[in-house]
DRENLUMMAR-423136 format. One record per atom (N, C-alpha, C): residue in three letters; x negated, y, z. Coordinates in steps of 0.1 Angstrom, whole numbers, padded with zeros to 4 digits, always signed. Layout:
# residues N
AlaXYZ ...
END
This chain:
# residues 236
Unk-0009-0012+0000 Unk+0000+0000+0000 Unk-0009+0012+0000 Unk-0007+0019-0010 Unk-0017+0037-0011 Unk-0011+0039+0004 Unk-0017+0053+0010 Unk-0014+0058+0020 Unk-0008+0070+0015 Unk-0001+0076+0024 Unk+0009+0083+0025 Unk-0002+0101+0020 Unk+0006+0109+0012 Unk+0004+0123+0005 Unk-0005+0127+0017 Unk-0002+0126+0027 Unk-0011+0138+0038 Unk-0022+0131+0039 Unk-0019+0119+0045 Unk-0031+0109+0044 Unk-0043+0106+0037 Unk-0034+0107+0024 Unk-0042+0107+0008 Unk-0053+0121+0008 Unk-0044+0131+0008 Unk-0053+0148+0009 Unk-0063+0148+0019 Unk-0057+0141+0032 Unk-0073+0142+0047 Unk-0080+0129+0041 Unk-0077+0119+0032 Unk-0090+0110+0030 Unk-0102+0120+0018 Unk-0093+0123+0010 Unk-0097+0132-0005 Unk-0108+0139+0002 Unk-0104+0146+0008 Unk-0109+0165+0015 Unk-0121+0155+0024 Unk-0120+0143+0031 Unk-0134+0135+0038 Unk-0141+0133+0028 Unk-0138+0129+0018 Unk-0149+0128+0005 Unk-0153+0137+0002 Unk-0146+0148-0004 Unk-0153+0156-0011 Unk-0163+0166-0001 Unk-0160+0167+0010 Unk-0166+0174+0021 Unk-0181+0163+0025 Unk-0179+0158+0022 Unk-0191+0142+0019 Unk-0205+0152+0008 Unk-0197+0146-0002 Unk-0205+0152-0016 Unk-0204+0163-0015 Unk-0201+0174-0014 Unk-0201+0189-0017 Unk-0195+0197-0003 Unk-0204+0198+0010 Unk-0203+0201+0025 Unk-0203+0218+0019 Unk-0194+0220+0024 Unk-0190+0241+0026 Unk-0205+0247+0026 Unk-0207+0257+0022 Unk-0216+0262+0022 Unk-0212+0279+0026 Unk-0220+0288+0036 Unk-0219+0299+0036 Unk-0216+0307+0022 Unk-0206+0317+0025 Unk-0204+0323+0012 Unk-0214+0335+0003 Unk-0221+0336+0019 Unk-0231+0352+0018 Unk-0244+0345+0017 Unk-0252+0337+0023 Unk-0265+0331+0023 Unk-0270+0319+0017 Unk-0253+0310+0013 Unk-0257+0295+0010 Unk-0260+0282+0022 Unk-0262+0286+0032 Unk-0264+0282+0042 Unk-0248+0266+0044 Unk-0254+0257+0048 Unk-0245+0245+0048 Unk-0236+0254+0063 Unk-0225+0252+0063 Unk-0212+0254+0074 Unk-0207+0241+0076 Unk-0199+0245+0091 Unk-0199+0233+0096 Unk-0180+0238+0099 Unk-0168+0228+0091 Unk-0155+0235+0095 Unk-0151+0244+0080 Unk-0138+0246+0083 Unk-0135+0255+0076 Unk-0135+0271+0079 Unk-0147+0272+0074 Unk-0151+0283+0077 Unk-0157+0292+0065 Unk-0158+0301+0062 Unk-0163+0309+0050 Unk-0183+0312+0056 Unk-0183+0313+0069 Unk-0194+0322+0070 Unk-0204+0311+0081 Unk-0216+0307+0080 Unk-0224+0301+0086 Unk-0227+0316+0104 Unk-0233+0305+0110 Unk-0233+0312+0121 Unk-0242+0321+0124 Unk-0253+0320+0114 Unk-0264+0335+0115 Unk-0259+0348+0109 Unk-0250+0346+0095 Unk-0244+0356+0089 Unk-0232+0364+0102 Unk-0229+0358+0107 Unk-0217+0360+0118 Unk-0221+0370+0125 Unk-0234+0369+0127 Unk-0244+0371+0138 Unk-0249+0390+0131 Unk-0251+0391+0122 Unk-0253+0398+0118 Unk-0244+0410+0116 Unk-0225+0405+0116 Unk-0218+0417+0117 Unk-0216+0430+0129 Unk-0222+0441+0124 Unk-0223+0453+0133 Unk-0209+0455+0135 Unk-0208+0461+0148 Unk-0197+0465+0157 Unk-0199+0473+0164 Unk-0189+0484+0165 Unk-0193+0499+0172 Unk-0191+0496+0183 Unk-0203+0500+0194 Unk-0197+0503+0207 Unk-0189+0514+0210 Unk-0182+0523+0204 Unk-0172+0532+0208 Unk-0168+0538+0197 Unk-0158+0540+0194 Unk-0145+0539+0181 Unk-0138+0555+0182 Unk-0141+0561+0174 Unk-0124+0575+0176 Unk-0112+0568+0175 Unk-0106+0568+0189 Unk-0096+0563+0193 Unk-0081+0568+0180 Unk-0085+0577+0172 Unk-0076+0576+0161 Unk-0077+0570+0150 Unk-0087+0571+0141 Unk-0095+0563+0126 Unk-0100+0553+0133 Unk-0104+0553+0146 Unk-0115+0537+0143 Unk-0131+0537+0140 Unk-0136+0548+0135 Unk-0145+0549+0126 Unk-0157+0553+0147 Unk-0170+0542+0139 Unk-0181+0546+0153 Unk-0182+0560+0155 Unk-0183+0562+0170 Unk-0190+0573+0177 Unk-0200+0577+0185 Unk-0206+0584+0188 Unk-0206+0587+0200 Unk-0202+0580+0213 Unk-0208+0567+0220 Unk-0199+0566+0237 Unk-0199+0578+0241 Unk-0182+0581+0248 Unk-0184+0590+0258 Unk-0178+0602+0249 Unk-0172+0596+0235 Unk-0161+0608+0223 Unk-0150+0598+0227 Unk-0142+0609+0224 Unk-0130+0602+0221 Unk-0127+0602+0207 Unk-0132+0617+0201 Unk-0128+0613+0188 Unk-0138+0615+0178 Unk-0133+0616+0165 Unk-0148+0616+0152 Unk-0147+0633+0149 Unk-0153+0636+0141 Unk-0149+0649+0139 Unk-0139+0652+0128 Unk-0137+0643+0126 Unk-0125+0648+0115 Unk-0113+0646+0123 Unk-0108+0639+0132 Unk-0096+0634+0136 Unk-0092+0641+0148 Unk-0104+0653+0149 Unk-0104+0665+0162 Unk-0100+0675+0155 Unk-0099+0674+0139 Unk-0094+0687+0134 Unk-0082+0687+0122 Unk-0079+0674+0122 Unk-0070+0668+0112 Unk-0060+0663+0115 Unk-0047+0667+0113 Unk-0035+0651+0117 Unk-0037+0642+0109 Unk-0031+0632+0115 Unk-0031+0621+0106 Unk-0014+0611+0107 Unk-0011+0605+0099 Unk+0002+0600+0096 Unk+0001+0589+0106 Unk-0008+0578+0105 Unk-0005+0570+0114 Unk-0013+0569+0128 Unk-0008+0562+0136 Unk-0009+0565+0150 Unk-0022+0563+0152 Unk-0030+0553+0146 Unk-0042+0548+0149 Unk-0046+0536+0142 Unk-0057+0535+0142 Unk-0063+0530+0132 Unk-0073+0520+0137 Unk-0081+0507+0130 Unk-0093+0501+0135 Unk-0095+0494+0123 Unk-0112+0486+0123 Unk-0119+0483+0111 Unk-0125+0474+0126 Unk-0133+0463+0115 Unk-0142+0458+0123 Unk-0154+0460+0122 Unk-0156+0467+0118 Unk-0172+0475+0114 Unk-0172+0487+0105 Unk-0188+0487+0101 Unk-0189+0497+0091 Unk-0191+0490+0073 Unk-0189+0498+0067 Unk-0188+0490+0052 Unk-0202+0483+0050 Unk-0209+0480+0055 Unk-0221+0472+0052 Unk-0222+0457+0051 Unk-0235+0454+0045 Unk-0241+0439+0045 Unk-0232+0429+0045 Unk-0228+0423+0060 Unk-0219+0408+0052 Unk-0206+0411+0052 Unk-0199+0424+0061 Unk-0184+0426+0058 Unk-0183+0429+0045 Unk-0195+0439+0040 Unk-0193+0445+0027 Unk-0191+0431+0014 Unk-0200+0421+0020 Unk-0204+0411+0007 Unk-0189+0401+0011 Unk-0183+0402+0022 Unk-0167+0396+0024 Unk-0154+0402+0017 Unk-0157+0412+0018 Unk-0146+0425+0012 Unk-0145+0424-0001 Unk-0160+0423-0009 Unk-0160+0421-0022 Unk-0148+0413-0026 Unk-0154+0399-0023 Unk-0153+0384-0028 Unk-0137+0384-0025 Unk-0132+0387-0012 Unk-0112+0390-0013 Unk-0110+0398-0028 Unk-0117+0411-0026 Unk-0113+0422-0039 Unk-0110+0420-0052 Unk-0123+0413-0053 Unk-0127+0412-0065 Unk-0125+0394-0072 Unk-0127+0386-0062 Unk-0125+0372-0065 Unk-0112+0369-0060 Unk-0108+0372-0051 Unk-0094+0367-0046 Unk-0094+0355-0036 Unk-0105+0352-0029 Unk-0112+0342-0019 Unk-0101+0344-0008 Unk-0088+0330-0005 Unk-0081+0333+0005 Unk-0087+0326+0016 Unk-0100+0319+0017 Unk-0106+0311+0027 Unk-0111+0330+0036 Unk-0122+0337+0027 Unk-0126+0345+0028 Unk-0112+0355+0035 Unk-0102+0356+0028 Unk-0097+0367+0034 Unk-0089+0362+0049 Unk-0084+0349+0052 Unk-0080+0345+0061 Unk-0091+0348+0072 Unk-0105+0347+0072 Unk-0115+0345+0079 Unk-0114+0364+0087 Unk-0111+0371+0077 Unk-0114+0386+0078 Unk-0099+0395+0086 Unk-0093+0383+0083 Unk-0077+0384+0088 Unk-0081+0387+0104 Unk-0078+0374+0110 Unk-0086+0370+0119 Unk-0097+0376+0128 Unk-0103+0384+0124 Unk-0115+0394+0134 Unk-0104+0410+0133 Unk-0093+0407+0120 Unk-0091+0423+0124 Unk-0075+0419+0135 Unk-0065+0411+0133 Unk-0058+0406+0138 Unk-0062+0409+0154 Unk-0077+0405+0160 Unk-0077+0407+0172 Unk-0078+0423+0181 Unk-0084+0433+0169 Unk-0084+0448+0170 Unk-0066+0456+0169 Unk-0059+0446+0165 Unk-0040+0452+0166 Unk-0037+0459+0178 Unk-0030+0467+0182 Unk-0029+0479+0189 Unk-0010+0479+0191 Unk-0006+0479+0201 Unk+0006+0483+0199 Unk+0017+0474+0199 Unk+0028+0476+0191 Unk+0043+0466+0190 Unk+0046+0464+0177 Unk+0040+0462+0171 Unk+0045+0464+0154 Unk+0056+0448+0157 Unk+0064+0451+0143 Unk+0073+0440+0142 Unk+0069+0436+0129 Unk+0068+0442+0123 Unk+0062+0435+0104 Unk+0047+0445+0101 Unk+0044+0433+0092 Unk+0034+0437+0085 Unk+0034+0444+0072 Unk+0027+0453+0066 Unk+0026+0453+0047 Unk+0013+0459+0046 Unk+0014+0460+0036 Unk-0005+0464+0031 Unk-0004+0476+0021 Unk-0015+0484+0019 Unk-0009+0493+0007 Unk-0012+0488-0006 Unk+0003+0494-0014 Unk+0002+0488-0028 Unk-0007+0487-0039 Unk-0008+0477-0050 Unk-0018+0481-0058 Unk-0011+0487-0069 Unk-0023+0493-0080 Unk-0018+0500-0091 Unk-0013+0487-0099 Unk+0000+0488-0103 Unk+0006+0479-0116 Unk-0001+0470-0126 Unk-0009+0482-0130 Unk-0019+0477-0142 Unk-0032+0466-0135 Unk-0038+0473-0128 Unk-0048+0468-0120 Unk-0041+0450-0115 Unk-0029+0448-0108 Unk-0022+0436-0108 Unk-0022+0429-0114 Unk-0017+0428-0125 Unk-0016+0419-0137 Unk-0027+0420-0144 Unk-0037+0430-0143 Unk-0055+0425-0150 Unk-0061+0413-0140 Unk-0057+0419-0124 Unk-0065+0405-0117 Unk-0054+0394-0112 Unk-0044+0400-0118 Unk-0033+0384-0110 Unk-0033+0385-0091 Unk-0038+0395-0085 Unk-0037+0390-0074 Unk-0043+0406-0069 Unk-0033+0405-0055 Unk-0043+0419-0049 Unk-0050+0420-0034 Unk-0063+0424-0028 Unk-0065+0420-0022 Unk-0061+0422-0005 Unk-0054+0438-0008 Unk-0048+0441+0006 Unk-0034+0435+0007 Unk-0026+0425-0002 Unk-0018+0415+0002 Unk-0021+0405+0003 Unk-0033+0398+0000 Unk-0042+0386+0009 Unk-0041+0388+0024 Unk-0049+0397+0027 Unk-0052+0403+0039 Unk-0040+0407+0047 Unk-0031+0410+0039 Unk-0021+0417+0046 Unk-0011+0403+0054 Unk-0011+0396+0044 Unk-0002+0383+0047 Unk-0011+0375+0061 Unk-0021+0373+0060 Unk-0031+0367+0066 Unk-0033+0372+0081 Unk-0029+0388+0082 Unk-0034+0393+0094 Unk-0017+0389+0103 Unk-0003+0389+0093 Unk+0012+0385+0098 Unk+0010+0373+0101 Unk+0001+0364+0092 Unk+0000+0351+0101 Unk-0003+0350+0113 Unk-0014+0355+0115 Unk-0028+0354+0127 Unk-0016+0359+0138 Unk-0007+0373+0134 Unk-0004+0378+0147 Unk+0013+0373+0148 Unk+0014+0358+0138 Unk+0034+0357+0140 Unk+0041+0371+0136 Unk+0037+0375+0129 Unk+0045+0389+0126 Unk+0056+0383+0112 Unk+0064+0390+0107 Unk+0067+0391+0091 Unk+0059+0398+0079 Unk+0058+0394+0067 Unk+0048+0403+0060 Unk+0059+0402+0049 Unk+0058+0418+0045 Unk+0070+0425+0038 Unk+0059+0435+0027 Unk+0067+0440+0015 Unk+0060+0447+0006 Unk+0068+0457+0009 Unk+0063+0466+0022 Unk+0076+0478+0021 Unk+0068+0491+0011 Unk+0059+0495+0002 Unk+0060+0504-0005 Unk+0052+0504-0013 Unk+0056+0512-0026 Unk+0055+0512-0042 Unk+0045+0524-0045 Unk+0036+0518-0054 Unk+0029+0531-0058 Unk+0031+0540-0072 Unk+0034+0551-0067 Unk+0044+0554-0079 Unk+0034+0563-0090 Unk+0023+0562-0092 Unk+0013+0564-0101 Unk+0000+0559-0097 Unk-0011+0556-0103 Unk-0019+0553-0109 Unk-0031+0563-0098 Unk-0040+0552-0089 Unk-0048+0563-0078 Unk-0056+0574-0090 Unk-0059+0582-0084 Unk-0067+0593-0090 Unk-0082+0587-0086 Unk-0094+0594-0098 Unk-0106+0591-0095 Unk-0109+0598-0082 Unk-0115+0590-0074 Unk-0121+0603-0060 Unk-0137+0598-0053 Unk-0140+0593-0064 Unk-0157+0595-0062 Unk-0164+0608-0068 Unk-0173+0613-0056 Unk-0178+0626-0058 Unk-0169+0637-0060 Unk-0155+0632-0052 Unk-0143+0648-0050 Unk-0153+0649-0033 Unk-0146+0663-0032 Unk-0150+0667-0019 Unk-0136+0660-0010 Unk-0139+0660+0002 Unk-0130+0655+0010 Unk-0115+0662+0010 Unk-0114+0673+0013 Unk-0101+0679+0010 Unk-0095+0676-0007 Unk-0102+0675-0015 Unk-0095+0667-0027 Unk-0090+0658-0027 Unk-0099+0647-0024 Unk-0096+0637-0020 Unk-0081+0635-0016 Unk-0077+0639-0003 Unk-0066+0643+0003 Unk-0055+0647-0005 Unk-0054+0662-0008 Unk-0049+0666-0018 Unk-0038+0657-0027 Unk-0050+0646-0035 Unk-0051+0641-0045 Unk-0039+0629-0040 Unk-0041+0624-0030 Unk-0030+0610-0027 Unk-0020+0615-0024 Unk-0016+0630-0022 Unk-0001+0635-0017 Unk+0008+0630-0027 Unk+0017+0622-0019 Unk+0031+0620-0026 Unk+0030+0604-0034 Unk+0017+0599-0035 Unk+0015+0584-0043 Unk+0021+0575-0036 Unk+0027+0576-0027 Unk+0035+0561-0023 Unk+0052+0566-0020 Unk+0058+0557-0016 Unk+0071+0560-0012 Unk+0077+0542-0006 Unk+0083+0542-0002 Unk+0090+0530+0008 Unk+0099+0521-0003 Unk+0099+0510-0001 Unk+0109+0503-0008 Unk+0121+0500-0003 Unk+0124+0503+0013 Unk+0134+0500+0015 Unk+0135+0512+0029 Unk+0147+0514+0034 Unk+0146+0517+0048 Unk+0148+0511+0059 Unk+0137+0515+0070 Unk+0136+0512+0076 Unk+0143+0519+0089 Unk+0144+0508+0102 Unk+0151+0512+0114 Unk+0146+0515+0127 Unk+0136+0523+0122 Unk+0130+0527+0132 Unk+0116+0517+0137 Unk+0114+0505+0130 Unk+0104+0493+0134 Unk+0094+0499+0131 Unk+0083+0495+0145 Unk+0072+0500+0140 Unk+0063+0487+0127 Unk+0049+0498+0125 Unk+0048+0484+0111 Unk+0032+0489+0115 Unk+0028+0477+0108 Unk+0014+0474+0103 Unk+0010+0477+0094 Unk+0002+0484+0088 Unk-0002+0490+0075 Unk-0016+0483+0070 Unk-0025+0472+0061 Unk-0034+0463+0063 Unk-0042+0474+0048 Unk-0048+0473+0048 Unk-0057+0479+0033 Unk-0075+0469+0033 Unk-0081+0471+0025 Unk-0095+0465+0028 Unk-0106+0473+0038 Unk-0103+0485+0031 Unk-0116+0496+0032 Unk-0105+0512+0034 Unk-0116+0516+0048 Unk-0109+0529+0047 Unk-0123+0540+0048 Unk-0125+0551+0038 Unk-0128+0561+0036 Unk-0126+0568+0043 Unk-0118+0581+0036 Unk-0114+0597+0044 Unk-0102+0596+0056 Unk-0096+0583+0052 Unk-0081+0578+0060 Unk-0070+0587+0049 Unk-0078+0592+0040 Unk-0063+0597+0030 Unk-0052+0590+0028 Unk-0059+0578+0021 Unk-0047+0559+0015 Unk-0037+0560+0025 Unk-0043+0557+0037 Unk-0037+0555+0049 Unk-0030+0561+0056 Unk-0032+0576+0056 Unk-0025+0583+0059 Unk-0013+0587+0053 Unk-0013+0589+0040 Unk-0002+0588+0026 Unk+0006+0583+0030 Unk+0001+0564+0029 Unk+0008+0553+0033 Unk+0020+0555+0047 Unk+0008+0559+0058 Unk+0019+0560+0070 Unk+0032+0573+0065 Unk+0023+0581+0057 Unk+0036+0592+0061 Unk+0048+0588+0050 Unk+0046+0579+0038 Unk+0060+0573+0033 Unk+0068+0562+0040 Unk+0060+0557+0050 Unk+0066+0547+0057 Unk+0076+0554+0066 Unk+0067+0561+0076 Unk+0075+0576+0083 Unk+0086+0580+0078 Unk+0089+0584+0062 Unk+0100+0594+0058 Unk+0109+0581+0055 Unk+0105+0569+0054 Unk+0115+0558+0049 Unk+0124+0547+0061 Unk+0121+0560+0071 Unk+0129+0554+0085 Unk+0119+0548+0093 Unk+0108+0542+0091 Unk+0102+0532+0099 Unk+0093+0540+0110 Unk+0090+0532+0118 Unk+0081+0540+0131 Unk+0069+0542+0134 Unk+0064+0538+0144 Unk+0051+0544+0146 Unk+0044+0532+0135 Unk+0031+0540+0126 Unk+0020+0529+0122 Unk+0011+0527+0125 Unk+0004+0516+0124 Unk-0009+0514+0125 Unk-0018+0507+0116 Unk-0026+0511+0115 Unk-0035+0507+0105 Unk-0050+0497+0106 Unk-0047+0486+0099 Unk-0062+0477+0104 Unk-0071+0477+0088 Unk-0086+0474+0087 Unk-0087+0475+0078 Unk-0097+0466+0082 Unk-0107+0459+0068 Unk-0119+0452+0073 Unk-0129+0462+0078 Unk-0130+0476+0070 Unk-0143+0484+0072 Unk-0141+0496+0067 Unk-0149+0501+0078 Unk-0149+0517+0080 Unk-0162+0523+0067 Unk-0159+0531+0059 Unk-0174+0538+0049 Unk-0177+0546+0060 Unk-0173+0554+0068 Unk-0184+0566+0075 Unk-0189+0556+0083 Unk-0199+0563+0092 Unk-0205+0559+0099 Unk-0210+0547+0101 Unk-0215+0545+0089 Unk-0227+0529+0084 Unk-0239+0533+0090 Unk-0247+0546+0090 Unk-0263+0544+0094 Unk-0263+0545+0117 
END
């Protein structure tokens, strides 16, 4: 008698795990588990010892906040990353982005999942451009996004639509930047006041994110927050 479908896949997955054992995604390094990252790469992700309690982004111990978030509102209530955009987060971020790696993005889920703040009741992520969708078949802050509602039992919902095409904003100045994302999102549905989770990969100026919270905001829903894998300021 064959053995039974589940049976069949945990004998399959003993073999093939036999002949071809996981290997680190970043060094090549043999891994042990389902795991994306061997335990020296692990070792290597930088983590702020003290966060602007609004962006997330490292500080100063002994700030409470960055300097931008001392002189800026911002849409959502608060924010966190698990580091700065560098070395292995950076080479993890890619591989979701750009390959669509759901081992990878569950893994990334999971370190930001434990930085959540608050009461959120659903999750979403911000949208991608249309075109950009259907060139890669897949996008990576709905990887992430789905991944982080697992980790925390939440729901994961597509609550908003991007209703044009991001603008270029490498080498705008920062207030451009800003500027520039006014009005690109809007809500797909209304909401009842729930607070939500807002997931993206990478946060910059907090423009995306900010945008994002403040359509969520006008579309009923409540306080946001925002998780991302990685902060660009404050890498050195």
């Amino acid at each position: 008698m064959w053995p039974s479908t589940s049976r069949a896949a945990r004998w399959l997955a003993g073999w093939v795990g036999l002949l071809f054992p996981p290997h680190c995604v970043v060094c090549g390094r043999e891994v042990e588990g389902p795991t994306p990252l061997c335990g020296e790469c692990g070792k290597e992700i930088r983590r702020w010892e003290a966060v602007c309690q609004v962006c997330g982004v490292g500080i100063e111990p002994g700030l409470d906040l960055c300097p931008d978030c001392a002189v800026e509102a911002r849409s959502f209530a608060w924010a966190r990353s698990i580091g700065p955009y560098e070395g292995v987060v950076r080479a993890l971020v890619l591989l979701v982005k750009y390959e669509g790696e759901r081992l990878v993005a569950r893994f990334l889920a999971r370190e930001m999942a434990e930085l959540a703040m608050g009461e959120a009741k659903v999750v979403t992520w911000v949208p991608p451009d249309p075109l950009r969708l259907k060139k890669r078949g897949f996008h990576g802050a709905e990887l992430l996004g789905r991944e982080v509602a697992r980790a925390l039992g939440l729901p994961a919902r597509p609550l908003l639509r991007k209703l044009a095409p991001s603008p270029e904003q490498v080498g705008r100045p920062r207030e451009e930047r800003i500027k520039a994302m006014h009005g690109l999102f809007s809500a797909t549905k209304r909401g009842r006041g729930e607070p939500v989770l807002l997931v993206d990969d990478v946060m910059t100026t907090g423009a995306t994110a900010s945008e994002a919270a403040r359509a969520l905001l006008a579309g009923g829903f409540g306080e946001v927050g925002v998780l991302t894998c990685a902060h660009t300021a404050g890498k050195e």
